[in-house]
KELODO-350893 format. One record per residue (C-alpha): x, y, z; residue in one letter. Coordinates in steps of 0.25 Angstrom, whole numbers, plus 5000, padded with zeros to 4 digits. Example, Ala and Ser with C-alpha at 12.3 -4.5 7.8 and 13.67 -1.06 7.14 Angstrom:
<marpas>
504949825031A505549965029S
</marpas>
This chain:
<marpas>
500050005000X500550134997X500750245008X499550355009X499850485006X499650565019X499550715022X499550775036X499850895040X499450935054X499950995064X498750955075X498850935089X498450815097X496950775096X495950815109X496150655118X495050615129X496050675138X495950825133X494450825130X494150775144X495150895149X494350975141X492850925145X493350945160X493751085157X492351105151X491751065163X492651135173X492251255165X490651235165X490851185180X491551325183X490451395175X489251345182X489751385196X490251525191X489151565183X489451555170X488651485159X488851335159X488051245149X486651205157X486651315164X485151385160X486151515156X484951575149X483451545155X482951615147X483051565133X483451435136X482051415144X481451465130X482051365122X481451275131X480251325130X480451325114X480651155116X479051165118X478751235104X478451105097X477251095105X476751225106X475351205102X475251085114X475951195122X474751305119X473851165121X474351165135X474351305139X472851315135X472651185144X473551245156X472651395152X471151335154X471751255167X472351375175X471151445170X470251335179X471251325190X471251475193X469651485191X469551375201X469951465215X469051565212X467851465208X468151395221X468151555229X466651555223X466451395232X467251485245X466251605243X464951505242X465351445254X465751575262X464651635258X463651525262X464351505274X463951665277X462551655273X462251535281X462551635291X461651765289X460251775290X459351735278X458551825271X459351955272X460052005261X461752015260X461652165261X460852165274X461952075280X463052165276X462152275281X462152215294X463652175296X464052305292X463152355304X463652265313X465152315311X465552175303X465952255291X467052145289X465952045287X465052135279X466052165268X466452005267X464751975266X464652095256X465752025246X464851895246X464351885233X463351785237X462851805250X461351755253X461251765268X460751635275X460851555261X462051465264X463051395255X462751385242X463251245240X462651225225X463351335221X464551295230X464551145222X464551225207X465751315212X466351175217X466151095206X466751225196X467951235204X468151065202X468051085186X469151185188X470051095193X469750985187X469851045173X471051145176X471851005182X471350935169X471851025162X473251035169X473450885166X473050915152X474151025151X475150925159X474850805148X475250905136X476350975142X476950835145X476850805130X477550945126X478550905137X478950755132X478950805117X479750925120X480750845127X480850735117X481150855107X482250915115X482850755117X482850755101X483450885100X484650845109X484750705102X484750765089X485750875096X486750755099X486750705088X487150845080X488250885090X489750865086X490550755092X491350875098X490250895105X490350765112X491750785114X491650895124X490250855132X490050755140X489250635139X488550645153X488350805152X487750775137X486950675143X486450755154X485950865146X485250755136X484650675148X484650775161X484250905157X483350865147X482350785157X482750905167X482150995155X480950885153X480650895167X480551045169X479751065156X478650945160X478751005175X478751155170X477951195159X476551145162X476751205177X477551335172X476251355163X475151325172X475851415183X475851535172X474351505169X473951495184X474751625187X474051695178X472651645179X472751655194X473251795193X471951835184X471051755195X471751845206X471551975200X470051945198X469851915212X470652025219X471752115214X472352155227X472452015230X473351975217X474252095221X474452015233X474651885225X475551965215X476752015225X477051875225X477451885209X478851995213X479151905225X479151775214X479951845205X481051885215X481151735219X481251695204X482251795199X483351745213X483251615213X482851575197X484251605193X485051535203X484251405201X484351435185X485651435187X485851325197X484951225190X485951255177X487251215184X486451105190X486151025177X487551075173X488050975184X487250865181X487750855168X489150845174X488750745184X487950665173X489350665163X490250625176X489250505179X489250465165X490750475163X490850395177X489950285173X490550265157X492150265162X491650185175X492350065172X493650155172X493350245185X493350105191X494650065183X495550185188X494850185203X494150325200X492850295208X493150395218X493450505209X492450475200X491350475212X492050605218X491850665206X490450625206X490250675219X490850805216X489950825204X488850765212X489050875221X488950985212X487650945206X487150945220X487651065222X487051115209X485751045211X485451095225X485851225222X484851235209X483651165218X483851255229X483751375221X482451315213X481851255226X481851395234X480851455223X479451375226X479651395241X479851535239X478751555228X477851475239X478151575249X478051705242X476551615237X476251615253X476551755256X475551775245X474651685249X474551745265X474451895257X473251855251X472551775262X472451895270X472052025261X471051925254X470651905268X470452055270X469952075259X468751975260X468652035274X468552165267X467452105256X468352125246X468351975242X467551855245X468351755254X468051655241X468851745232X469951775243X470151605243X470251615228X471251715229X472151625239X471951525229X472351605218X473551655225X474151525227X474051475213X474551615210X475751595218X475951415216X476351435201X477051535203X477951475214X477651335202X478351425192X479651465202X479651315204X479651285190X480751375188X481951295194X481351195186X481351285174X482751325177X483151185179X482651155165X483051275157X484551235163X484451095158X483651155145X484951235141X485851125144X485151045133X485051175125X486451205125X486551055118X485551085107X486351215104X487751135104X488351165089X488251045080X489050975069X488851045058X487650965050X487850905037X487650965024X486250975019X486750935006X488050845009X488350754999X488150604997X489350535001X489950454991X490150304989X491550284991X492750194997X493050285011X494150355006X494650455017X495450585014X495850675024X496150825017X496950925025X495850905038X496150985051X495150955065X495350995079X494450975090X494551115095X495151225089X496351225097X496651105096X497051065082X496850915080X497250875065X497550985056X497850975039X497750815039X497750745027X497650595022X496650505013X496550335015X496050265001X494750155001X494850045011X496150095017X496150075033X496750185039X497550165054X497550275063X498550295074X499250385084X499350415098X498150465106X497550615102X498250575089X496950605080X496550455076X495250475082X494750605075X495450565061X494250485060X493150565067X493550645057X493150545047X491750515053X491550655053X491350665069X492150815070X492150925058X493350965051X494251095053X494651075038X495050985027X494250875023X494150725025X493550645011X492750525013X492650454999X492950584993X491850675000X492150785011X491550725023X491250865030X490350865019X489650745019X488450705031X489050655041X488350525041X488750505026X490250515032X489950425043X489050335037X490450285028X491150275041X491150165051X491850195065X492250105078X492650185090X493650145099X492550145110X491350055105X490150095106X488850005106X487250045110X486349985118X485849865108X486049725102X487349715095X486749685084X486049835083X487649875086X488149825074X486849865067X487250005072X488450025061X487150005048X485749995053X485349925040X486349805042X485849675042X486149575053X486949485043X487749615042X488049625058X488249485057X489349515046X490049625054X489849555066X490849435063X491649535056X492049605068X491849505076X490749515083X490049385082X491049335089X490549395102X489249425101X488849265100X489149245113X488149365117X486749315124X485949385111X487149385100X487049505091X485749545099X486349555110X485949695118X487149755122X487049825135X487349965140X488750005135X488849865129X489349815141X488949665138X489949635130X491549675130X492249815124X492749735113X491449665109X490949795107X492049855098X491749755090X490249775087X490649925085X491449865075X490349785069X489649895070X490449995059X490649855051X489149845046X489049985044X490049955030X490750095032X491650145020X492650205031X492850135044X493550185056X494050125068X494550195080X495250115089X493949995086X494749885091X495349915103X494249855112X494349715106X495449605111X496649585103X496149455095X494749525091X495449635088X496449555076X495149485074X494549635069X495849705063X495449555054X494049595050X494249745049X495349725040X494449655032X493149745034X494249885032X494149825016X493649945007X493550015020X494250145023X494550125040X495150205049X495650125060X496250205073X497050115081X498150115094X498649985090X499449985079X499549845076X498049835073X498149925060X499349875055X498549835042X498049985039X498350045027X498650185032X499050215046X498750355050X499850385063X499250525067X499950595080X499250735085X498150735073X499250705062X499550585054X500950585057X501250465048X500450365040X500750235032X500550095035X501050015048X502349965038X502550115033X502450165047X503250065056X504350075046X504350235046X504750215060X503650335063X502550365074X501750235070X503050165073X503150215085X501750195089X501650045084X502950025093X502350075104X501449965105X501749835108X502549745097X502149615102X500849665101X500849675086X501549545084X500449485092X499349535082X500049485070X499849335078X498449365081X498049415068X498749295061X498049205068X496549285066X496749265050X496349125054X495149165063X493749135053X492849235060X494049355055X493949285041X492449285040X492449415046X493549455034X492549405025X491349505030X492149615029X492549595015X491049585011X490849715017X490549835010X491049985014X489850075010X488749975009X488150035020X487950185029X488150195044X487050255050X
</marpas>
């Protein structure tokens, strides 16, 4: 084979490891940590009430009409609850005044009795029997008329609570549906955000804002708007009901409104502000859970129990602090609503009582206006209530908002070409890519690989192996040049044209919850089981899954655990087998699997590689000693390249790496492999593989 012509002129520095993101995810969180205890605007903290509480209120507009529905349910039912009290002052007066009649003489007229207490000096009485609307001395309780007056007061509230269940059920629905929309929104929202994204979030804080503060915001919405918008329509109503009782008396009722407001504007803020660094940490708490409880094996391996529960408890502690804090603050406003309600309350009981002493009013009217008065002030103190829930949610709302806003990956042109049929020919052309600005990864890199070529990637850690071929598959943009799939620009194809040419195993396998079967399946949804049965023993995976309870339907459980790591990277392996890529890339994809099984795959991938192009990333070098090409990059350059002859004999970084590594261990394969050429499964699987076609089918 003749040597590839290579161009690569970079003068990159070393890729971003694990190491340096973690260093910089921390000092992230150091920062937002510092923020939320210093004031300044951190992610999840409700910043702006204002506007964020309007977007929320914006989720609703799909189901505006149901929303109108609802309003004119909750309108005609405050309207009965609040006629109820003063219906149910018109039963008082019957009885009062019965009660009064019983008492005089019968046949003299009201005036005459008024006459006669003024004459007596009981002008007190006199003005209380002159405001009796329907007074017949010696007559008694009219209880006809007091069984009417009953029996409207009981249609009242039997059709305003109707009517409150009714407005209950809808809301519901507006609720769920709303939700489900914002749940699609996020999902869809996921699935448009950069892997860059990813890279600087964590998990159990992504998960926390998917999971937590959306059933927070579910909850305050369900909890909130039917009771926000029957306390407005009861306040209201009940304010009209007072006026036309007694004006001097709702003045009374109305100095509670300054006193409200006073409460709401000093402690509203600091529970808006609490309840924001509250969901802040139990995102932080949720993301050192799920990190604890993925890497548990290794917390127990290097003994960091302690550490790891001390650094739960410390964070534990902070959310306590937080929580407490933010339910303090929201907890102090019903008492004090219900207290400024009672100061009301006692206001009102006695200058109605003078003022029935005075015949202003009726004592029935004065009981109506005591009732008024405390439906006045119980949604007001509801509404104060609400508010830390309001707050709570608004907090939780911009969290989930400040997902949706997150800038996405640029979407694919409208009017991107068709790929072409072609062979996977790769060309790199003069392509540069840094993961942040400052930090220049590859810069001015240039090579191609021809049809069916496999192409070996190696060098230290931080080298660049990993994003040369995310590169490919089109996970991060470009900062310029070009990469050529078959000819085409791949910046300018779709995405899932790009990928669906390319086949991919991780280092790290990763399988769903299902049969194995529906794993393998996963790689082309359209292959048939003969076809999973062909990659299967190509990769060696019958071998195994026989001796499972089920075979291929064998359910594998949560994060596969039933069977072992290499028996997964295998099916992963079957998996981009029976999706037929025309590219197929391989980082690292047998490092999980013993020695012998991995000699038994470097067999069948030789075969399965045939009109394939492959990218194959690999620490050991003797495992790719067949490549065509070997890429040796160092600090994003390809610092040599050639075959494993052409490299040991230039005596260069390859040589130095592949000396590094254990001799013996090389001679070792060589025995191994000689003695798999006789194995029949690796020749049947040589066999399936050979049949294969490259582009017969598209990875969805």
């Amino acid at each position: 084979m003749s040597p590839r012509k290579t161009t690569a002129k970079s003068s990159a520095h070393a890729e971003l490891t694990a190491e340096e993101k973690a260093e910089l995810a921390l000092a992230e969180q150091a920062r937002i940590s510092a923020d939320d205890w210093s004031g300044g605007v951190a992610p999840g903290k409700a910043s702006n009430f204002g506007p964020s509480f309007r977007r929320l209120i914006g989720l609703l507009k799909p189901n505006a009409l149901a929303f109108v529905l609802v309003s004119f349910l909750g309108a005609i039912g405050v309207v009965l609850a609040v006629l109820a009290p003063k219906v149910l002052g018109q039963a008082t007066n019957i009885l009062f005044e019965g009660v009064v009649s019983k008492q005089l003489p019968a046949g003299v007229t009201k005036q005459q009795v008024i006459d006669q207490l003024n004459s007596s000096g009981q002008h007190d009485v006199a003005n209380i029997v002159s405001a009796m609307q329907n007074l017949v001395p010696g007559a008694g309780v009219d209880f006809a008329a007091l069984g009417r007056v009953l029996l409207i007061v009981l249609a009242l509230y039997v059709g305003s609570s109707v009517l409150s269940w009714l407005q209950g059920y809808v809301i519901n629905i507006i609720m769920v549906r709303t939700m489900w929309r914002l749940r699609e929104q996020v999902e869809a929202k996921i699935n448009r955000l950069p892997l860059s994204y990813f890279d600087r979030v964590q998990r159990g804080e992504l998960i926390s804002r998917v999971t937590n503060d959306i059933d927070n915001i579910t909850q305050m919405m369900q909890q909130s708007l039917s009771q926000a918008l029957t306390s407005v329509l009861t306040v209201l109503g009940v304010l009209i009901m007072m006026f036309s009782i007694s004006w001097q008396l709702t003045l009374v009722a109305l100095v509670t409104l300054p006193l409200m407001a006073i409460i709401f504007g000093v402690v509203g803020p600091r529970s808006q502000k609490a309840f924001g660094i509250q969901w802040r940490k139990v995102g932080r708490l949720n993301a050192r859970v799920e990190e604890s409880f993925s890497g548990h094996a290794l917390v127990k391996v290097f003994g960091r129990e302690k550490s790891s529960r001390e650094a739960f408890r410390a964070e534990n502690e902070e959310l306590y602090q937080a929580s407490f804090k933010a339910q303090f603050l929201s907890n102090t406003m019903m008492p004090a609503m219900m207290f400024v309600g009672n100061l009301t309350y006692v206001g009102i009981a006695v200058i109605g009582a003078l003022m029935v002493a005075g015949g202003q009013l009726r004592l029935g009217d004065v009981q109506a206006f005591i009732q008024y008065s405390q439906q006045f002030t119980q949604p007001l103190s509801e509404l104060g209530g609400m508010a830390a829930v309001v707050q709570s949610g608004t907090a939780s709302a911009e969290r989930v908002f400040e997902l949706l806003d997150q800038d996405e990956q640029e979407p694919d042109a409208v009017d991107a070409p068709a790929p072409v049929a072609g062979d996977g020919t790769i060309e790199f052309q003069n392509v540069s890519f840094s993961y942040t600005p400052e930090r220049p990864l590859i810069t001015d890199l240039s090579f191609s690989v021809e049809p069916g070529e496999t192409v070996a990637i190696v060098g230290p850690t931080g080298a660049g192996k990993t994003t040369l071929v995310n590169l490919i598959m089109r996970f991060y943009e470009l900062d310029g040049g070009r990469i050529l799939l078959n000819g085409q620009d791949i910046g300018q194809l779709a995405r899932r044209d790009v990928r669906a040419k390319t086949g991919m195993v991780l280092q790290d396998p990763w399988l769903f919850a299902g049969s194995i079967r529906e794993n393998i399946r996963y790689g082309r949804a359209d292959a048939t089981d003969a076809e999973i049965l062909e990659a299967a023993k190509a990769t060696y995976v019958d071998r195994f899954v026989h001796s499972l309870p089920d075979g291929y339907d064998t359910v594998l459980d949560e994060d596969a655990s039933n069977i072992s790591a290499g028996e997964k990277q295998l099916i992963t392996i079957a998996r981009a087998f029976v999706a037929r890529p025309s590219v197929l890339i391989l980082d690292e994809a047998t490092s999980s699997v013993d020695t012998r099984t991995e000699l038994l795959l470097q067999h069948a991938m030789a075969a399965l590689r045939k009109g394939r192009t492959s990218f194959v990333i690999a620490h050991r070098l003797s495992t790719i000693r067949d490549a065509d090409l070997i890429l040796v990059m160092e600090h994003g350059d390809i610092v040599e390249q050639g075959t494993h002859e052409e490299l040991i004999q230039a005596k260069g970084a390859y040589f130095r790496l592949y000396n590094s590594q254990f001799e013996q261990a090389a001679t070792d394969l060589d025995e191994e492999f000689a003695e798999v050429q006789g194995d029949p499964l690796a020749a049947e699987a040589a066999q399936i593989a050979e049949r294969d076609e490259p582009d017969a089918a598209v990875v969805d």
